[in-house]
C-alpha positions as CSV (number, residue, x, y, z in Angstrom):
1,X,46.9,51.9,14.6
2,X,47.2,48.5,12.6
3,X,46.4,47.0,15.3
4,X,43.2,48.9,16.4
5,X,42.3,48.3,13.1
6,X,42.9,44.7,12.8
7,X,41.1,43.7,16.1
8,X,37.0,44.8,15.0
9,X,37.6,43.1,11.6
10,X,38.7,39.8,14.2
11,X,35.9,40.6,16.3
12,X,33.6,41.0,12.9
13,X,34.7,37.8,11.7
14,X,34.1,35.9,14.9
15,X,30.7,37.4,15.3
16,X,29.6,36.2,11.2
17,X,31.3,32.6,12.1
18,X,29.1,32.3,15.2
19,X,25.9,33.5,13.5
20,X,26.7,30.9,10.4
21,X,27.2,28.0,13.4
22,X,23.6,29.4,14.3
23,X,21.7,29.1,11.5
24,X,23.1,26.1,10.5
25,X,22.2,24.1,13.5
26,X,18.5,25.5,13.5
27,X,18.5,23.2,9.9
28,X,16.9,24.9,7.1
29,X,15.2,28.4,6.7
30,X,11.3,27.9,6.7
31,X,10.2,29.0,2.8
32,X,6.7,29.0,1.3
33,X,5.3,26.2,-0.5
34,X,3.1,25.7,-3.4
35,X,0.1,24.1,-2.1
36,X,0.0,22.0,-4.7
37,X,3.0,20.2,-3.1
38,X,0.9,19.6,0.1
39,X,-2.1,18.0,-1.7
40,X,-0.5,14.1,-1.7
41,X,0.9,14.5,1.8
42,X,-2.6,15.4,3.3
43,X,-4.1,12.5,1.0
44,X,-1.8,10.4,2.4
45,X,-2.1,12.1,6.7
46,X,-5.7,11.3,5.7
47,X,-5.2,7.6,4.5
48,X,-3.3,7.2,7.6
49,X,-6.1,8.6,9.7
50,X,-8.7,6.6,8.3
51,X,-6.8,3.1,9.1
52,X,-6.2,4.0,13.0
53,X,-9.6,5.1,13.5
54,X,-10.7,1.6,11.6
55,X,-8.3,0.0,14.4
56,X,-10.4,2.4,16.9
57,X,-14.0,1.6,15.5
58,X,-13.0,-2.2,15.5
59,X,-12.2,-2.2,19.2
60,X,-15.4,-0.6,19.9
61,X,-17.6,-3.1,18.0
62,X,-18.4,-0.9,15.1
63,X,-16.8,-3.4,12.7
64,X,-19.2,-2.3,9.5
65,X,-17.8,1.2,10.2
66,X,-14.0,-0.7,10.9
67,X,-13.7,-2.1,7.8
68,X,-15.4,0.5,5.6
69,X,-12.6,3.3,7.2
70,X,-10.0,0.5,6.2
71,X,-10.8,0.1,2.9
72,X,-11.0,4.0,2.5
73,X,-7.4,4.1,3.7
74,X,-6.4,1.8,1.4
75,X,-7.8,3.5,-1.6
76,X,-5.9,6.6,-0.1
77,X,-3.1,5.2,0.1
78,X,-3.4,3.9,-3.2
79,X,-3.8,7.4,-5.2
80,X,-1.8,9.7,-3.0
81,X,1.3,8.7,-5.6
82,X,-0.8,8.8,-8.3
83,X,-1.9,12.3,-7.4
84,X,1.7,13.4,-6.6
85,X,2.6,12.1,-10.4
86,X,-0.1,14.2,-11.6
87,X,0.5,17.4,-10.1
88,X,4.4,16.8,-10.6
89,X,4.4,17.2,-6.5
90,X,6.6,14.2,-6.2
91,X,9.1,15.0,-3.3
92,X,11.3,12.4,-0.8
93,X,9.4,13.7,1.6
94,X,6.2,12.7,0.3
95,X,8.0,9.4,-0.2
96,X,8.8,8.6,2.9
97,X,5.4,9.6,4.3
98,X,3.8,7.3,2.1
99,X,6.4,4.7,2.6
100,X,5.8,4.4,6.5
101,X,1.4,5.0,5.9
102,X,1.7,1.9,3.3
103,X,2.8,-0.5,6.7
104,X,-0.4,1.1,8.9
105,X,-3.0,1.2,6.2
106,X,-2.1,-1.7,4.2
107,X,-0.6,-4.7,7.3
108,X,-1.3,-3.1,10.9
109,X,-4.8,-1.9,10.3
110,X,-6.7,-4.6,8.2
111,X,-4.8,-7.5,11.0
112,X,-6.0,-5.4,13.5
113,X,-9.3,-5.6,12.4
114,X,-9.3,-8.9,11.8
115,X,-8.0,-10.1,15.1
116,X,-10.3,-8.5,17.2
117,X,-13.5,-9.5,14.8
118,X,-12.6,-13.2,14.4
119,X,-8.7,-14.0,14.9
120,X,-8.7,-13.8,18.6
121,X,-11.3,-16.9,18.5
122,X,-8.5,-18.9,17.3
123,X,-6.4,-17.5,20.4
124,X,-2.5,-17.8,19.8
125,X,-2.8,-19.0,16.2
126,X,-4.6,-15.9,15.5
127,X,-2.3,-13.8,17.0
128,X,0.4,-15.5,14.9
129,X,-1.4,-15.4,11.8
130,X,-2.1,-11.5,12.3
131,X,1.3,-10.7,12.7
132,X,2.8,-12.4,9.8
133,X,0.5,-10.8,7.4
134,X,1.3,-7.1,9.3
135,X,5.4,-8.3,8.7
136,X,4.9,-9.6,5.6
137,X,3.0,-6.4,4.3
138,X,6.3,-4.7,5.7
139,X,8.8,-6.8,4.0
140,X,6.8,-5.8,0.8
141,X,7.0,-2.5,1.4
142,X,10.5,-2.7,2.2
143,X,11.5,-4.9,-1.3
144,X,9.8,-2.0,-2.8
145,X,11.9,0.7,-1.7
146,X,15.3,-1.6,-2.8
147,X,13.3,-2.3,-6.3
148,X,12.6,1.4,-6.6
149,X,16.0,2.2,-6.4
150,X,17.0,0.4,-9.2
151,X,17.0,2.6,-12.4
152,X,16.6,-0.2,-14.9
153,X,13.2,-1.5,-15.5
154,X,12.6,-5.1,-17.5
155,X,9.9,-5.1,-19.9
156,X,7.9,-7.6,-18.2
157,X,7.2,-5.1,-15.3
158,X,4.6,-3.2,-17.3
159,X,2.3,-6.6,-16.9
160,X,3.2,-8.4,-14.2
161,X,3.6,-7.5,-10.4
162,X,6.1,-10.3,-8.4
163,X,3.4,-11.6,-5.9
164,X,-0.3,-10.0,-4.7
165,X,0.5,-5.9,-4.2
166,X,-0.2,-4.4,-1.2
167,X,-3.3,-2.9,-1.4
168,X,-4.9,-5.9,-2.7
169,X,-3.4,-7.8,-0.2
170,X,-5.5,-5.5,2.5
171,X,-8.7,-5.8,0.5
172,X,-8.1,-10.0,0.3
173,X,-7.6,-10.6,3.8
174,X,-10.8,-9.0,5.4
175,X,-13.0,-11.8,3.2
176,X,-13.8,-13.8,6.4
177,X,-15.2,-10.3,7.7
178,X,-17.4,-10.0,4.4
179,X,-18.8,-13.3,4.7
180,X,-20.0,-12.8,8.0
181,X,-21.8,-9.7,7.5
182,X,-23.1,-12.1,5.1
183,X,-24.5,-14.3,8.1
184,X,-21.4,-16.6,8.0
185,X,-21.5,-18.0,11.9
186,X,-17.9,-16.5,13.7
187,X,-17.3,-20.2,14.9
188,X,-14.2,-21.5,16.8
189,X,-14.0,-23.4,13.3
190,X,-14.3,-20.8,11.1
191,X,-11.6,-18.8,13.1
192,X,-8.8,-21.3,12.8
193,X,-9.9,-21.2,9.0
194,X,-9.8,-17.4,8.7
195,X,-6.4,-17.9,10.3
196,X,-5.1,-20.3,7.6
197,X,-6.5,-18.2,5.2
198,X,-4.6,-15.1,6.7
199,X,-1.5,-17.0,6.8
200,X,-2.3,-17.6,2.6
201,X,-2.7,-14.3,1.5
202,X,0.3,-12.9,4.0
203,X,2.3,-15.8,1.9
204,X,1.1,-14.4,-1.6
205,X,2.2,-10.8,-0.5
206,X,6.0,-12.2,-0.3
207,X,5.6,-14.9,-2.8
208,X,7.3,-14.3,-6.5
209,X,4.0,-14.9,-8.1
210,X,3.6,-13.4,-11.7
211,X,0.3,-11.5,-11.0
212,X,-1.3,-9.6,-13.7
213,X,-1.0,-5.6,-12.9
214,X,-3.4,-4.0,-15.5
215,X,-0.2,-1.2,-16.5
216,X,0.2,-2.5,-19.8
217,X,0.0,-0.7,-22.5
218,X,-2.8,-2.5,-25.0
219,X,-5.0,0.2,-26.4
220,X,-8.9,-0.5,-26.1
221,X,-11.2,-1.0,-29.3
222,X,-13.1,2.5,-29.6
223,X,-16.7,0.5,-29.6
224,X,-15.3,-0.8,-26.1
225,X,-15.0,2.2,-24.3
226,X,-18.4,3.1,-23.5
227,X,-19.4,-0.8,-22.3
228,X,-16.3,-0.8,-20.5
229,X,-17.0,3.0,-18.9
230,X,-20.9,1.4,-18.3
231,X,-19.7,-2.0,-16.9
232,X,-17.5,0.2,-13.9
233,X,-20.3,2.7,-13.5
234,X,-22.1,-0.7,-12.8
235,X,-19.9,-1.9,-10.5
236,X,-19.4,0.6,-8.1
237,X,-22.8,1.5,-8.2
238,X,-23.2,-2.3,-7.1
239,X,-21.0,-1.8,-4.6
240,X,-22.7,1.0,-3.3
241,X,-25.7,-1.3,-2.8
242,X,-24.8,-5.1,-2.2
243,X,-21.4,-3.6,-0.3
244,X,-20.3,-6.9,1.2
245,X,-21.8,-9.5,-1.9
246,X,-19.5,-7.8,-4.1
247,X,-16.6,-7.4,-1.5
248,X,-16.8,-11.0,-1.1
249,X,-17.4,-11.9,-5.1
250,X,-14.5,-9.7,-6.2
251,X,-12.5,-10.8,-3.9
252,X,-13.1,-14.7,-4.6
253,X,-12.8,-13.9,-8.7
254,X,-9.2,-11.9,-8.1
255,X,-8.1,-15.3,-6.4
256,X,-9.2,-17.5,-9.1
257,X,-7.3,-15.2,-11.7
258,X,-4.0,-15.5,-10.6
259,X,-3.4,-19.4,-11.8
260,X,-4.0,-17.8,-15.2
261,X,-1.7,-15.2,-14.8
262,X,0.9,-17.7,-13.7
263,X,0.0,-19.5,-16.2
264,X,0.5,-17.0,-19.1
265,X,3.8,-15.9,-17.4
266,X,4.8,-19.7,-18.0
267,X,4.1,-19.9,-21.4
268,X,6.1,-16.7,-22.3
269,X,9.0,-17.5,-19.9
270,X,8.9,-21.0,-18.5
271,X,8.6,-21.0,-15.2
272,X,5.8,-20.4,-12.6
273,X,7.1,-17.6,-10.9
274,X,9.5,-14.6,-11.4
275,X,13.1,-16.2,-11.0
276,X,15.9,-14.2,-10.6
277,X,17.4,-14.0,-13.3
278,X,14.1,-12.8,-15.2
279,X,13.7,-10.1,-12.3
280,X,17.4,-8.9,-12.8
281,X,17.3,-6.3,-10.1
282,X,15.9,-7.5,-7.0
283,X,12.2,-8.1,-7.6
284,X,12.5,-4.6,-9.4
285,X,9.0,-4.7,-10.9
286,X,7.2,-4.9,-7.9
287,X,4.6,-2.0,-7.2
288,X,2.2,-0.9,-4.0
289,X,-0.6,-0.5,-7.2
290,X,-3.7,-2.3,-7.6
């Protein structure tokens, strides 16, 4: 009788092992989720949407249209953190979505874009110089992942980013595009130039430049606050208007501020850029923010 016995409670235990070796090579059980979670993930599918159909527009000669969906990614791509922060829908996940959309919206696209509006005119050097801005907008990214990592922050890092961030970089890089909507001639000239150029700002994205990151903390006067909410409801409503004037003007005044930001971060530390032993933990205070 033992035996009878003993044999189903075998067979019993055999059948629950099997049905645990089941579910656990199907990977996790599907559960709801907040859709509050799924907000910064569709920002950022959308961001990445936006930069391949700029690729897309580009090869078809709609490069007003290109650039514009470019730029949109890059603002995307931009927030979709920020959003995630807000909403406390932070995930690894999201993470690592936003992680690989940063290397598409912020290098692929925008050298894309450029090649096939002006680089190509400079044949193999434009190649060249559009892939080293796409890899150096990847090795960013990728110093930013190791930084992140690092749980100990220097105080510095609330003012300064270590060389031009990503998103900045994107919007830098398309200048010789503004300045020929502007009626710039696309020379063979002026395509080895935009080359050069390309080759500059892909430098600045890797460089250990001290650039200002408008983080810090400094509070603004009260009697400041409404010229200051005028002067950006002036500027975007420029923007709106003279798209490609003040593209090309902001652009051109966010060049010309970085000597003085190196220059403030000699004065306070004595060098020109971030050494380091002032970084301490691997370029730790660099950040994908404008």
């Amino acid at each position: 009788m033992s035996n009878d016995t003993e044999q189903p409670q075998d067979l019993h235990a055999q059948e629950v092992h099997a049905q645990e070796v089941n579910d656990a090579s199907r990977g996790p059980r599907l559960r709801e989720i907040p859709l509050r979670l799924m907000v910064p993930n569709l920002i950022t599918v959308l961001a990445i949407c936006a930069g391949l159909t700029g690729v897309r527009l580009a090869f078809e000669a709609k490069f007003e249209l290109a650039v514009s969906m470019v730029l949109v990614a890059a603002f995307l791509d931009g927030i979709d953190g920020r959003v995630a922060r807000l909403m406390k829908a932070t995930s690894k996940f999201g993470a690592q979505m936003d992680s690989l959309a940063d290397i598409v919206n912020f290098g692929v696209a925008p050298g894309l874009v450029l090649y096939v509006f002006i680089l190509d005119k400079a044949h193999s050097f434009g190649w060249i110089a559009a892939l080293v801005f796409a890899i150096s907008a990847g090795l960013r990214l990728a110093r930013f992942n190791v930084m992140e990592e690092s749980a100990a922050k220097a105080p510095w890092q609330k003012e300064y980013f270590v060389g031009v961030p990503a998103p900045a970089g994107a919007l830098l890089v398309m200048l010789p595009i503004y300045l020929s909507f502007l009626g710039v001639e696309a020379t063979p000239g002026f395509a080895f130039a935009s080359a050069g150029y390309t080759m500059l700002i892909a430098y600045l994205l890797i460089s250990r430049l001290p650039v200002w990151s408008g983080k810090s903390e400094k509070k603004v006067r009260r009697d400041l606050v409404l010229p200051l909410t005028l002067g950006v409801v002036l500027y975007v409503a420029l923007l709106m208007s003279y798209t490609w004037e003040v593209l090309s003007a902001t652009v051109i005044v966010y060049l010309l501020t970085l000597p003085f930001g190196a220059r403030a971060w000699k004065r306070k530390y004595g060098t020109l850029t971030i050494n380091e032993e002032a970084d301490n933990h691997d370029a730790s205070g660099m950040d994908r923010g404008l």
